[in-house]
C-alpha positions in Angstrom: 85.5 87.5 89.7 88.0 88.8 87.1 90.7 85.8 86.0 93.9 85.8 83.8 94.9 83.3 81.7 98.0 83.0 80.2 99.9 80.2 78.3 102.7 79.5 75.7 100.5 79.6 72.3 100.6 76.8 71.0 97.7 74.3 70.8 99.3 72.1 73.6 98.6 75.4 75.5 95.6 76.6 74.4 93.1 73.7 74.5 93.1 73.4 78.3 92.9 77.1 78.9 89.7 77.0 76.5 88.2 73.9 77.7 88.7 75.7 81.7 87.1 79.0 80.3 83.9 76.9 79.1 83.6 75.1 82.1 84.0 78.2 84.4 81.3 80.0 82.2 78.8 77.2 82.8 79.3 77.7 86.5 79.6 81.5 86.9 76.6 82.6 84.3 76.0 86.8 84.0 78.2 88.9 84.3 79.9 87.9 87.5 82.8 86.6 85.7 85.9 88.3 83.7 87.9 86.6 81.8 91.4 88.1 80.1 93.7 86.3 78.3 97.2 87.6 78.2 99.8 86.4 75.9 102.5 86.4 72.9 100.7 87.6 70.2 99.7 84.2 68.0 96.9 84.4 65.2 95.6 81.2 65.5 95.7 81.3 69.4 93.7 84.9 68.9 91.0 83.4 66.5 90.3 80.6 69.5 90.1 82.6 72.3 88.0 85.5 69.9 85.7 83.1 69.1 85.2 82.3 73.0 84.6 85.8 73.4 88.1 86.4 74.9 89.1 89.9 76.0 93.1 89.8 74.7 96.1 91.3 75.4 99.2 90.7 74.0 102.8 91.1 75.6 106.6 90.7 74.2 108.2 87.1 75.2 111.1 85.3 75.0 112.6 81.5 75.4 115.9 80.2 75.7 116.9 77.7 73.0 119.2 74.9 74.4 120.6 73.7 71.6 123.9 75.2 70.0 124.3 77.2 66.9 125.2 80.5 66.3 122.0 82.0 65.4 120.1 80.5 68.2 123.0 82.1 71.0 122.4 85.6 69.7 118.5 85.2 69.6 119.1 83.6 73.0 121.0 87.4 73.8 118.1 89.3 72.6 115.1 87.1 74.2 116.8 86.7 77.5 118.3 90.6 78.1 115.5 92.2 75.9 112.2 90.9 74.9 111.4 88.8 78.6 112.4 92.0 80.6 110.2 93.9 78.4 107.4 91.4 78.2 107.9 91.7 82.3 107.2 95.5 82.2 104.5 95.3 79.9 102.8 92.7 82.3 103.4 94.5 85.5 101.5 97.0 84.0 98.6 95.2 82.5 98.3 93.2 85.5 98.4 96.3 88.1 95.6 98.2 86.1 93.1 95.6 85.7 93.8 94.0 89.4 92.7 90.1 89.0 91.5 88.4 91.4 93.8 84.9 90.2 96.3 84.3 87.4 96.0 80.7 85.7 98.9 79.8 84.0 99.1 77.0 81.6 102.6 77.9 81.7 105.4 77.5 78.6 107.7 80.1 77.8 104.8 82.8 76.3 103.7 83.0 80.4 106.6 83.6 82.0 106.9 87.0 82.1 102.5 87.4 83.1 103.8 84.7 86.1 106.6 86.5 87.4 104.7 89.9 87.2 101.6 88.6 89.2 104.3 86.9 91.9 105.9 90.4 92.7 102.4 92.1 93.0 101.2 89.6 95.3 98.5 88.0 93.0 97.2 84.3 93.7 98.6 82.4 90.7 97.0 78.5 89.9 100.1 76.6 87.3 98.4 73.9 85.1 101.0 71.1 83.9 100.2 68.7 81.4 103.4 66.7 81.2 105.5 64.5 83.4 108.5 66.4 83.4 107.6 69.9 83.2 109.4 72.2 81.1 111.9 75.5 82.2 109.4 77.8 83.1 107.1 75.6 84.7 110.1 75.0 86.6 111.5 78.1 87.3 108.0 79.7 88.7 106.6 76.7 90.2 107.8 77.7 93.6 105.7 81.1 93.6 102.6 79.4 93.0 99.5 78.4 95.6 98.3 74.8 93.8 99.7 73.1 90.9 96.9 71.2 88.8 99.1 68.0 87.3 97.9 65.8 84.4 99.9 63.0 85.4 100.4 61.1 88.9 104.2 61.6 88.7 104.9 64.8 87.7 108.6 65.8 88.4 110.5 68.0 90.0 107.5 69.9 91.7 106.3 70.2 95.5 104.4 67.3 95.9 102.1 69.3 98.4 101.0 71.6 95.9 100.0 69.3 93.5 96.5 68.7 92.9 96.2 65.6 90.3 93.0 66.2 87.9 94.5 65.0 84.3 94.8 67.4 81.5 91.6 69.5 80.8 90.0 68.3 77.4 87.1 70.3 75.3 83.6 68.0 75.7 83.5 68.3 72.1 85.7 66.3 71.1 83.9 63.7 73.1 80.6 64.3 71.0 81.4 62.4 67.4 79.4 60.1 65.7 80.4 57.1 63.8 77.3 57.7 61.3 78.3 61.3 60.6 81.9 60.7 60.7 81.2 58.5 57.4 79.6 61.5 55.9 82.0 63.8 56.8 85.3 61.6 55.6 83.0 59.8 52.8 84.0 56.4 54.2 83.3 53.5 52.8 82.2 51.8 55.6 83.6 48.5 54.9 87.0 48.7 56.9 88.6 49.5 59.9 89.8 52.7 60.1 92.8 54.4 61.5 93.3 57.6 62.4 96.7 59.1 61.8 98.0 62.3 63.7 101.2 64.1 64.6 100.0 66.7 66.5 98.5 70.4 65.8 101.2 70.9 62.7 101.8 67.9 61.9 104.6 65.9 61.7 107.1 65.2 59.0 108.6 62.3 59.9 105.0 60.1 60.3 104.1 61.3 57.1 106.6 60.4 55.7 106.9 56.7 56.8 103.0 56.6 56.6 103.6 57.3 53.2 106.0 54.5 52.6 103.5 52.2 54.2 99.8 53.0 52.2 100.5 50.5 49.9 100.1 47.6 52.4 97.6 49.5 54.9 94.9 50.7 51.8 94.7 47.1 50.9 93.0 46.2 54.3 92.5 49.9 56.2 91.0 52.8 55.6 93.0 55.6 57.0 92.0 59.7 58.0 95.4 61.1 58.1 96.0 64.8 59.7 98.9 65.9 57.7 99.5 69.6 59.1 99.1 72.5 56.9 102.4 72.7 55.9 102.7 69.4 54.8 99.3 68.7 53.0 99.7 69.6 49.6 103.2 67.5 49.0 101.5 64.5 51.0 98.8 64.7 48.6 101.1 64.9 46.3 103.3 62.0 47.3 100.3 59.5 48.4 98.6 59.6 44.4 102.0 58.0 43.4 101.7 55.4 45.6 98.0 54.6 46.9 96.5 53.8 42.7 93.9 51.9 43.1 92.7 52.2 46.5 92.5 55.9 46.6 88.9 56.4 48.0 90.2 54.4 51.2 92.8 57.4 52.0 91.2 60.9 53.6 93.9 63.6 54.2 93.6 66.3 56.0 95.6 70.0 56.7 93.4 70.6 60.0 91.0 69.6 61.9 88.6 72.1 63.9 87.2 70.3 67.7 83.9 69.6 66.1 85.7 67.6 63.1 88.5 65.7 65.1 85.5 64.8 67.2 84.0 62.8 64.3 87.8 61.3 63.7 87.9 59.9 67.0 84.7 58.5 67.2 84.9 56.9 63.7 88.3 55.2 64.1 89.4 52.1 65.3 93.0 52.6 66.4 94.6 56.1 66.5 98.3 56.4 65.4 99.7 59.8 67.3 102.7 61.4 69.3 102.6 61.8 72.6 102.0 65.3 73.6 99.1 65.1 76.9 96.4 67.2 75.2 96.5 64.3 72.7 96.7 61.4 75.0 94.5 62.7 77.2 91.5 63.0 74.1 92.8 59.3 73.3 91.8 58.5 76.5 88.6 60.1 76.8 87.5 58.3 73.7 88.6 55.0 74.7 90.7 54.5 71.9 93.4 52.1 71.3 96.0 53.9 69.9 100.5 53.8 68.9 102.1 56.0 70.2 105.4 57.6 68.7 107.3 59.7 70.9 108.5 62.8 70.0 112.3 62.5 70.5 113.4 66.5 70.2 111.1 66.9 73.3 112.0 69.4 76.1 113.2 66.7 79.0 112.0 63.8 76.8 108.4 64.6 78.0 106.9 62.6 75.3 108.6 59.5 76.1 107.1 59.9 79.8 104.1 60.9 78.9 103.8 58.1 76.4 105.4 55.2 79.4 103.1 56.1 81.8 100.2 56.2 79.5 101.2 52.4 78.2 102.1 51.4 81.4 98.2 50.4 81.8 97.8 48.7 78.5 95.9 51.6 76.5 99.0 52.0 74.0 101.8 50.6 72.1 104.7 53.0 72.4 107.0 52.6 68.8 110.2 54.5 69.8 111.2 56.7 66.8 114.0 54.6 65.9 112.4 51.8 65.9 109.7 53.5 63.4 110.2 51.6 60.4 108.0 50.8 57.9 108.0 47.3 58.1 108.1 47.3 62.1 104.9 49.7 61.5 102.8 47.6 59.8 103.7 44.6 61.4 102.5 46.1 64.9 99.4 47.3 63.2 98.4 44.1 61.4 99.2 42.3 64.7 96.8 44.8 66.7 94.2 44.1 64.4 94.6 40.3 64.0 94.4 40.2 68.0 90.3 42.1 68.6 90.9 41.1 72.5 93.7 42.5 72.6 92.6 46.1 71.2 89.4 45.7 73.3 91.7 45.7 76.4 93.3 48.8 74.7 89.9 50.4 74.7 89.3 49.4 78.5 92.6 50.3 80.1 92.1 53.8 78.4 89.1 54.6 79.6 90.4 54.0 83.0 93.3 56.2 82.6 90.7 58.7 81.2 90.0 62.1 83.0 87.2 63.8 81.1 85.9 65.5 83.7 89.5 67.5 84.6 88.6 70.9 83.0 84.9 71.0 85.5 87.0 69.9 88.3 89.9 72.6 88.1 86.7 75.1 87.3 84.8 74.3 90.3 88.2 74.2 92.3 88.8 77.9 91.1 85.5 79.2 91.7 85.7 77.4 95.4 88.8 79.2 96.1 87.3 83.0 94.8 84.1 82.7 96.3 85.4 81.3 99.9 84.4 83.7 102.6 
């Protein structure tokens, strides 16, 4: 069986493809299986998927900005009449030489042109969606494709006869922390509740920020792991020893987290704080975590906000719209949380149900099912 995966390079992307590629390696031991990995060049996408033993290849792409401003309408130009026709040629050819036997797309803009290719050589091509409302080219190539795995029960604007609901694909690592070794790792005191602060794979300004304005009221009661992205780390640092003083041992920031380490963050903390992108609601979830969740408002189709509604809608999160996000309207809804144990304890129940740890085996077995039918 020889399989290409392709996806937009960022972590969003990446995660599910890896999690897929373990899970179809467990089921398909020996050499029976290929696996190639076909992409916009990224070096922390290519250290993953080398690391996973990943043949790569990497091909031009293109997306079109929909904002307005004169420097995104000529890079618009030269992405939509330049480097997506030429990422299209260099596909057609990689894709025609090694003959696959499926293309699994994970979609966002860094696919597009490894979709379209496989569509007009006639190759069976599985789309992965994590979101509710799916973004352009999820949209424009979702009508070429046999099955569509969806992460969510409502996912827009697609066929609802190709849709095949299994939640978004997690890494079982991430399931595998320990609250003992988590206090090693972090050097927790052990004494507190602990929240877990995240804004996604680089972090996000904006939390930081009003985190920042709120450590002197948390770091009197919480202890707090906080994921500040490696672009923001050393000026949070920075920032936080003007402010946190005496209670500096209770804060632990971080620049990144590898899967083995965010493991030990989830399964130490007692409320997670995050924005709603699906690879991170879905690893909420699978922890059974009580967690905020901030929306992302710049979102392509405001896919954060539906991501984060339907999450909530079950009682496993507290949605705090951005404008809302004040500090004052932060720590009230976190000492609130905390002052009400049933209440987080129904948190913890409802996202367990909403869980789908078992999404990446399912879409591997499904795959291997549809290669090996007679």
């Amino acid at each position: 069986m020889k399989i290409i995966f392709t996806g937009g390079g960022s972590g969003g992307h990446l995660y599910p493809i890896i999690a897929v590629i373990r899970e179809l390696k467990k089921s398909c031991p020996g050499k029976e299986l290929s696996i190639i990995y076909i992409g916009p060049k990224d070096s922390i996408s290519d250290a993953a998927l080398m690391a996973e033993d990943i043949k790569i290849k990497h091909v031009l792409s293109g997306k079109i900005r929909r904002y307005f401003s004169l420097a995104a309408f000529f890079q618009n130009i030269i992405d939509l009449f330049i480097m997506i026709p030429l990422g299209i040629c260099q596909s057609f050819i990689y894709i025609f030489v090694l003959n696959p036997d499926l293309i699994y797309s994970k979609c966002g803009y860094g696919s597009y042109p490894i979709t379209i290719s496989a569509w007009v050589l006639g190759v069976p091509i599985f789309l992965q969606e994590s979101d509710v409302s799916p973004g352009l080219a999820s949209r424009k190539v979702a009508g070429k494709v046999l099955e569509i795995f969806s992460s969510f029960p409502k996912t827009e604007f697609f066929n609802q006869n190709k849709l095949i609901m299994t939640g978004n694909p997690i890494r079982d690592t991430v399931l595998s922390g320990s609250r003992e070794e988590a206090k090693k790792t972090f050097n927790l005191s052990g004494g507190r509740p602990v929240i877990f602060i995240m804004g996604g794979s680089l972090g996000a300004q904006r939390i930081n920020d009003k985190l920042l304005d709120a450590l002197p009221f948390l770091l009197d009661t919480y202890e707090i792991i906080h994921l500040t992205g490696k672009r923001n780390f050393k000026d949070v640092v920075k920032e936080a020893k003007a402010v946190v003083k005496k209670n500096e041992a209770f804060y632990h920031p971080v620049a990144y987290f590898d899967e083995k380490t965010i493991a030990q963050a989830y399964a130490v903390s007692d409320l997670i704080v995050s924005r709603a992108g699906s690879g991170s609601i879905f690893e909420i979830a699978a922890n059974k975590k009580p967690s905020v969740i901030i929306p992302l408002p710049e979102a392509a189709q405001n896919h954060q906000a539906k991501n984060a509604l339907l999450y909530a809608q079950g009682g496993a999160a507290l949605i705090i719209e951005e404008n809302n996000f004040t500090t004052n309207f932060f720590q009230a809804k976190i000492k609130d949380l905390f002052e009400n144990p049933g209440k987080m304890k129904a948190m913890s129940e409802a996202a367990g149900r909403f869980a789908k740890p078992k999404a990446a085996k399912i879409i591997a077995e499904y795959i291997k099912s549809y290669l090996t039918k007679p």
